[in-house]
NUTITI-792409 format. One line per 10 residues: their letters; for each residue x, y, z of N, C-alpha, C, O, CB. Coordinates in nm, 4 decimals. Each point is the difference from the previous one (the first is absolute). Glycine has a CB too. Example, Ala and Ser with C-alpha at 12.3 -4.5 7.8 and 13.67 -1.06 7.14 Angstrom:
AS> 1.3190,-0.5690,0.7800,-0.0890,0.1190,0.0000,0.0900,0.1200,0.0000,0.1036,-0.0019,0.0665,-0.2928,-0.1154,0.0581  0.1542,0.2223,-0.1966,0.0820,0.1190,0.0060,-0.0770,0.1090,0.0730,0.0509,0.1108,0.0169,0.0675,-0.1736,-0.2314
//
This chain:
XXXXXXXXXX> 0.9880,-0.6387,0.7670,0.1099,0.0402,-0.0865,-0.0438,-0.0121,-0.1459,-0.0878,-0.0817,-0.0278,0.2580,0.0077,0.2010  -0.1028,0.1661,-0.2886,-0.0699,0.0347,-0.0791,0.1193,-0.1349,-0.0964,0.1226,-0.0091,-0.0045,-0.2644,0.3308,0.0773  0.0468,-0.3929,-0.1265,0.0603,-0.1218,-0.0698,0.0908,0.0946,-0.1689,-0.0419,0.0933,-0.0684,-0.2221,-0.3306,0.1912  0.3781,0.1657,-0.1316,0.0950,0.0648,-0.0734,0.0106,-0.0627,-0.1491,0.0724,-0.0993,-0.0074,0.0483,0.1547,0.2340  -0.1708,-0.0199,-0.3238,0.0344,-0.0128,-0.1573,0.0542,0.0020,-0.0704,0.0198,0.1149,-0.0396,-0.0908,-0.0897,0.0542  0.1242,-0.1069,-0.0737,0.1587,0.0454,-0.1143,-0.0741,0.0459,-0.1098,-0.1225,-0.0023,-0.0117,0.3252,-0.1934,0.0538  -0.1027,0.2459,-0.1378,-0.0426,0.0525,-0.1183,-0.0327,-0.1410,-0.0870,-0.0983,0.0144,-0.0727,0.2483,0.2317,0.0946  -0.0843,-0.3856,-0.0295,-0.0885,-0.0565,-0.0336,-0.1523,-0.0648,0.0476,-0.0700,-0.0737,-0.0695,0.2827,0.0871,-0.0062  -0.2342,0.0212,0.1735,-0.1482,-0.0090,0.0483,-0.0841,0.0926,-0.1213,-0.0781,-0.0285,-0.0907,0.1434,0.0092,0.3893  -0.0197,0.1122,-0.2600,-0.0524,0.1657,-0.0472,0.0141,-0.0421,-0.1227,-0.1127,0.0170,-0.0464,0.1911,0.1832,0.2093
XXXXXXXXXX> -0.0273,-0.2345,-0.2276,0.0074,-0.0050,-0.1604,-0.1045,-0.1216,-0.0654,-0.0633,-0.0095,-0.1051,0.3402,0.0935,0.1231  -0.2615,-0.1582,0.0853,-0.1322,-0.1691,0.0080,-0.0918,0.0686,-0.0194,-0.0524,0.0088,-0.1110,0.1028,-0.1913,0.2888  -0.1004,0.2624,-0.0481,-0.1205,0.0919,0.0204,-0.0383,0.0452,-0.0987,-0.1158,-0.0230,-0.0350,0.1647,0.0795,0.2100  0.0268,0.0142,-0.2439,-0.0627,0.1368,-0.1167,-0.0120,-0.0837,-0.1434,-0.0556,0.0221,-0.1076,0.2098,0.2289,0.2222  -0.0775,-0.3529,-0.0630,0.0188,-0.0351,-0.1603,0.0902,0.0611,-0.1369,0.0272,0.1200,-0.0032,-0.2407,-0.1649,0.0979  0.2472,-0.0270,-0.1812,0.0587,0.0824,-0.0957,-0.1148,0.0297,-0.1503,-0.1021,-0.0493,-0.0477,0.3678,-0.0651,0.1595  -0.1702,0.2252,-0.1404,-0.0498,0.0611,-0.1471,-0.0785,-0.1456,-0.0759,-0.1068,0.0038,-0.0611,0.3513,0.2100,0.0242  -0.1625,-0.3335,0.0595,-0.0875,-0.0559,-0.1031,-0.1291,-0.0738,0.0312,-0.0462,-0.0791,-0.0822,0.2499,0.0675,-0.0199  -0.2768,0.0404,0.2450,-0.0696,-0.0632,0.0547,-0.1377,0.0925,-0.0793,0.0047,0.0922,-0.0814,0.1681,-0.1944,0.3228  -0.2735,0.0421,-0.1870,-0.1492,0.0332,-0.0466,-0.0210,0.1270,0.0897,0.0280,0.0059,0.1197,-0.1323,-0.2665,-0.1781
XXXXXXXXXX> 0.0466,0.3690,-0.0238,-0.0041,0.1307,0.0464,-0.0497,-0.0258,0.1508,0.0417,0.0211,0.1139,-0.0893,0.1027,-0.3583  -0.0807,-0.1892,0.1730,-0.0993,-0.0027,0.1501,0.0602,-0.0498,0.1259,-0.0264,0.0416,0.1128,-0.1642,-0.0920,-0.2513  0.2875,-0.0578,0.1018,0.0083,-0.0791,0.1484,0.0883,0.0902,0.0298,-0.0411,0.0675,0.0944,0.0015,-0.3265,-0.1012  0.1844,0.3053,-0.0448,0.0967,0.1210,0.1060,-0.1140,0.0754,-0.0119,0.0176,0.0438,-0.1137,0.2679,-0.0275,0.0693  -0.3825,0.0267,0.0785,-0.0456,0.1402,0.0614,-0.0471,-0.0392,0.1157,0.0094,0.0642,0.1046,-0.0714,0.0619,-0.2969  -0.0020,-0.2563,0.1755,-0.0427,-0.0706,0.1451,0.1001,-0.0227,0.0871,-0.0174,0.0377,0.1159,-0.1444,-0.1490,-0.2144  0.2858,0.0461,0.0625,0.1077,0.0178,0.0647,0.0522,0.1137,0.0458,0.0527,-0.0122,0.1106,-0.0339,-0.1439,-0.2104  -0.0159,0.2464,0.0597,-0.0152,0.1465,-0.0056,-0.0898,0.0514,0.1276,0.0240,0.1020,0.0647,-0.0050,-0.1122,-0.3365  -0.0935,-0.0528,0.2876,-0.1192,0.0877,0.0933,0.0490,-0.0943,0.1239,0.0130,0.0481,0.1126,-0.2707,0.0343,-0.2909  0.2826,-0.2118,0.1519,0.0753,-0.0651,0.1447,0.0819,0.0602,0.0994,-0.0067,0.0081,0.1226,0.0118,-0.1633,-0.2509
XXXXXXXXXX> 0.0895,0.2029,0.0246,0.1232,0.0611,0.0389,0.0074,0.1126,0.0450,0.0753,0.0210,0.0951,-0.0072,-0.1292,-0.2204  -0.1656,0.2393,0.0533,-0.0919,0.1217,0.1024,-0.0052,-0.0748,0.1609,0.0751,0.0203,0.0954,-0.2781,0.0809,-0.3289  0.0890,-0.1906,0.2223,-0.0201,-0.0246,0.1170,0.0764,-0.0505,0.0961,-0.0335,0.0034,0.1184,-0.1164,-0.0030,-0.2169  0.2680,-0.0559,0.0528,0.0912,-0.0822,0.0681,0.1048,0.1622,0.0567,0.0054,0.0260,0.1203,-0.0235,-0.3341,-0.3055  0.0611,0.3619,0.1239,0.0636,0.1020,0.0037,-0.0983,0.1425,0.1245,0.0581,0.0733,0.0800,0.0587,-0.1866,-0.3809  -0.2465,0.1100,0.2789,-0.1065,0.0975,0.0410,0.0296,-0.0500,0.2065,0.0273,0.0752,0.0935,-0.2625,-0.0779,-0.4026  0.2135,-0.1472,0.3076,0.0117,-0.0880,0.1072,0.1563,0.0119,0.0371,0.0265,-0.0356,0.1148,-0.2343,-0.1277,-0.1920  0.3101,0.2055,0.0019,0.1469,-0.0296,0.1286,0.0259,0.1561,0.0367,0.0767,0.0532,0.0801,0.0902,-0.2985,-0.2017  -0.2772,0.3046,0.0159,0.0582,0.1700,0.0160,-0.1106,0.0314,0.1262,0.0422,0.0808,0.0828,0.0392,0.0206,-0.3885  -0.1763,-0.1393,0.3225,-0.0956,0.0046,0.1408,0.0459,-0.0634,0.1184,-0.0273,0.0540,0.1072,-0.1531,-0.0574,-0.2438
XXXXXXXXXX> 0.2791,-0.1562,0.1346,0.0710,-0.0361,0.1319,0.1296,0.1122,0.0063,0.0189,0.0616,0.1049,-0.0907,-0.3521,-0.1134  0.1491,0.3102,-0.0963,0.1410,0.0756,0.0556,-0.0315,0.1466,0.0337,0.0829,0.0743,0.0526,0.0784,-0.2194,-0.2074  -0.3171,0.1917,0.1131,-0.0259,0.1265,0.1048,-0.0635,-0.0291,0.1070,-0.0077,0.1058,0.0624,-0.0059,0.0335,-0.2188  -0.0345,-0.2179,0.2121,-0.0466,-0.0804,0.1148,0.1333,0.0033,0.1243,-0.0115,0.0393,0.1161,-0.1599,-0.2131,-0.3040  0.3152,0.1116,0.1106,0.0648,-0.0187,0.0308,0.0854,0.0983,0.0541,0.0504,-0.0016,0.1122,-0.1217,-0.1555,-0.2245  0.0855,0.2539,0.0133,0.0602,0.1031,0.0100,-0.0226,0.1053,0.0708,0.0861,0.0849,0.0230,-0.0535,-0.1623,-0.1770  -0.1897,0.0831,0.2089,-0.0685,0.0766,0.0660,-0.0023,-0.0658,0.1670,-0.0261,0.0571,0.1059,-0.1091,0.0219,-0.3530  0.1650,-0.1883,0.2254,0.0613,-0.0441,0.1480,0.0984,0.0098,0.0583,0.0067,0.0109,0.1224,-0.1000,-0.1150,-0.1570  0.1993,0.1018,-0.0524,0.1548,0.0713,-0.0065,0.0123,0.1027,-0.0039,0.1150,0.0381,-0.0217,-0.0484,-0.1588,-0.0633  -0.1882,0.2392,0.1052,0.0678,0.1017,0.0371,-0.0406,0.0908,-0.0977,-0.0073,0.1228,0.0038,0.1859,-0.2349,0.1079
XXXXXXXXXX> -0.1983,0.0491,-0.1807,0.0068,0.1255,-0.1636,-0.1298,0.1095,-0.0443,-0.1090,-0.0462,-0.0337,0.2409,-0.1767,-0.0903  -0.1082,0.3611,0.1280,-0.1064,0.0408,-0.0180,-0.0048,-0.0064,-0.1439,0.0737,-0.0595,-0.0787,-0.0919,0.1812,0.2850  -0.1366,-0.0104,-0.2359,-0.0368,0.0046,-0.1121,0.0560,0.0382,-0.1199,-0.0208,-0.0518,-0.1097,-0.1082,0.0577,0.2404  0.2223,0.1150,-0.0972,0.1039,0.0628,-0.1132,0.1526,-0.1341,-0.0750,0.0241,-0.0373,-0.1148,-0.0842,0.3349,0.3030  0.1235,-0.3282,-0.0595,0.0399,-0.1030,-0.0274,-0.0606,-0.1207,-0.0630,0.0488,-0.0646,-0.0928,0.0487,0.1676,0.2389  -0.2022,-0.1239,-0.0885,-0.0665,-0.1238,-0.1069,-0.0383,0.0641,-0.1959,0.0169,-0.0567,-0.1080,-0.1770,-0.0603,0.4016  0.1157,0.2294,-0.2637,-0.0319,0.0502,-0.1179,0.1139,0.0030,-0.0949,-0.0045,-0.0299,-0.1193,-0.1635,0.1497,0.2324  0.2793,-0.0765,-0.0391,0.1463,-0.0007,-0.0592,0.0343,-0.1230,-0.1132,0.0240,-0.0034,-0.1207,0.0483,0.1078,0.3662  -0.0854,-0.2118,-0.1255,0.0578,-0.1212,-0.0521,-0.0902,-0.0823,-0.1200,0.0378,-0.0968,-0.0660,0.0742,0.0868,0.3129  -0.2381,0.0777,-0.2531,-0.1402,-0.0314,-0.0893,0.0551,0.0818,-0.1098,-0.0462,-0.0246,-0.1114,-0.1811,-0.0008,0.2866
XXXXXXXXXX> 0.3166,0.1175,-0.1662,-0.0364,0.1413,-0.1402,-0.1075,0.0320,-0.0156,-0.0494,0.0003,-0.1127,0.1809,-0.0538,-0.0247  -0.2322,0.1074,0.2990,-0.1417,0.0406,-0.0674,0.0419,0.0937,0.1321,0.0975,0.0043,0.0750,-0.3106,-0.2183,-0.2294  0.0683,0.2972,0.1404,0.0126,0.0982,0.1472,-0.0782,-0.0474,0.0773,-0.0843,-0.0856,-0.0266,0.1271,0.2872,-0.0503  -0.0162,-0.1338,0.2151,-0.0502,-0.0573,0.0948,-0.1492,0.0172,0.0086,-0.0679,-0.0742,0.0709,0.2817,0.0951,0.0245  -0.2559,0.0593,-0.1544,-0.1826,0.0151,-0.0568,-0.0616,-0.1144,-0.0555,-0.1200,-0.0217,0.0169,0.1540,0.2451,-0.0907  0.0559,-0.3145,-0.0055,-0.0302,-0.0943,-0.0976,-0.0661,-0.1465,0.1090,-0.0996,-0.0715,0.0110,0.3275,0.1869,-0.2238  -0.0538,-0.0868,0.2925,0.0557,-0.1091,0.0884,-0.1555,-0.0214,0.1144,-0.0634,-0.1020,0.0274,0.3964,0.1901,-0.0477  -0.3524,0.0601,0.0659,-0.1400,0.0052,0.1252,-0.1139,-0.0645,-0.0775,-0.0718,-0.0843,0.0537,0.1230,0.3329,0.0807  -0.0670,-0.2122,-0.2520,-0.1225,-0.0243,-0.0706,-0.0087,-0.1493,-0.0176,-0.1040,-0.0481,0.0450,0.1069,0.2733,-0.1633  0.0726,-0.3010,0.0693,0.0308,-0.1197,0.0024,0.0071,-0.1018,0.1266,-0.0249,-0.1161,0.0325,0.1183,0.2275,-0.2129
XXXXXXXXXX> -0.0594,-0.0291,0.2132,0.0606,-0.1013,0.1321,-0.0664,0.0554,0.1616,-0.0086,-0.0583,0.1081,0.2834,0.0236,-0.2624  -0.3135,0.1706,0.1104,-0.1468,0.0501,0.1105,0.1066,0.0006,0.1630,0.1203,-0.0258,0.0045,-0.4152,-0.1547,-0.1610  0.2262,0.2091,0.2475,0.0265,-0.0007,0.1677,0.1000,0.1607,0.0006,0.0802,0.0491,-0.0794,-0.0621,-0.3947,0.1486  -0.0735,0.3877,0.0616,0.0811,0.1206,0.0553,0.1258,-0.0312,0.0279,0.0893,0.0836,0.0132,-0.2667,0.0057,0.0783  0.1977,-0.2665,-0.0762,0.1782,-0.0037,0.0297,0.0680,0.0576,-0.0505,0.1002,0.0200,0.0685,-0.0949,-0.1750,-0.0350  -0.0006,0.2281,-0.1894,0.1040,0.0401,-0.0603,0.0198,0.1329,0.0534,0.1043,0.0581,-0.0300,-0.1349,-0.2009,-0.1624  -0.0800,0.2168,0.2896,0.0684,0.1494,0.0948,0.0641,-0.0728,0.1201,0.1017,0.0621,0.0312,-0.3065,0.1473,-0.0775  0.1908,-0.2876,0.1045,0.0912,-0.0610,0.0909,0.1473,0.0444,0.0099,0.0463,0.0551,0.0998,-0.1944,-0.2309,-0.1394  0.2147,0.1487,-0.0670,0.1472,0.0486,-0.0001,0.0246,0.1063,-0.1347,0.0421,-0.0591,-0.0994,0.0417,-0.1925,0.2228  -0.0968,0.3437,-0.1333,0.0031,0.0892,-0.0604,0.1864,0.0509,-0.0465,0.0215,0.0998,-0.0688,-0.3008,-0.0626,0.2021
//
């Protein structure tokens, strides 16, 4: 299960305006990755539930070209 963040986590994370450029960008690149990692389990997930590729692409706002390329396997002709 994909562990859940409040906006003050998220705001810890990034840091504010008055922090040192450098460290929010590092924080910054955490949070890519933290975000890169729940968006790879909830299509994991979602693709077990049933969901093809258009639908997943849907819920991404990308197309399903983006979605295959990324995320690769013929499952997404499975349910068409």
């Amino acid at each position: 299960m994909v562990d859940r963040m409040d906006m003050v986590d998220l705001a810890r994370l990034v840091g504010t305006p008055e922090d040192d450029p450098l460290t929010a960008l590092r924080s910054l690149r955490q949070l890519r990755l933290e975000l890169a990692r729940a968006e790879a389990v909830l299509v994991h997930r979602a693709r077990s539930n049933g969901a093809n590729g258009v639908q997943i692409a849907e819920a991404l706002g990308v197309s399903k070209q983006a979605v295959h390329k990324k995320y690769g396997g013929r499952r997404f002709d499975v349910n068409p």
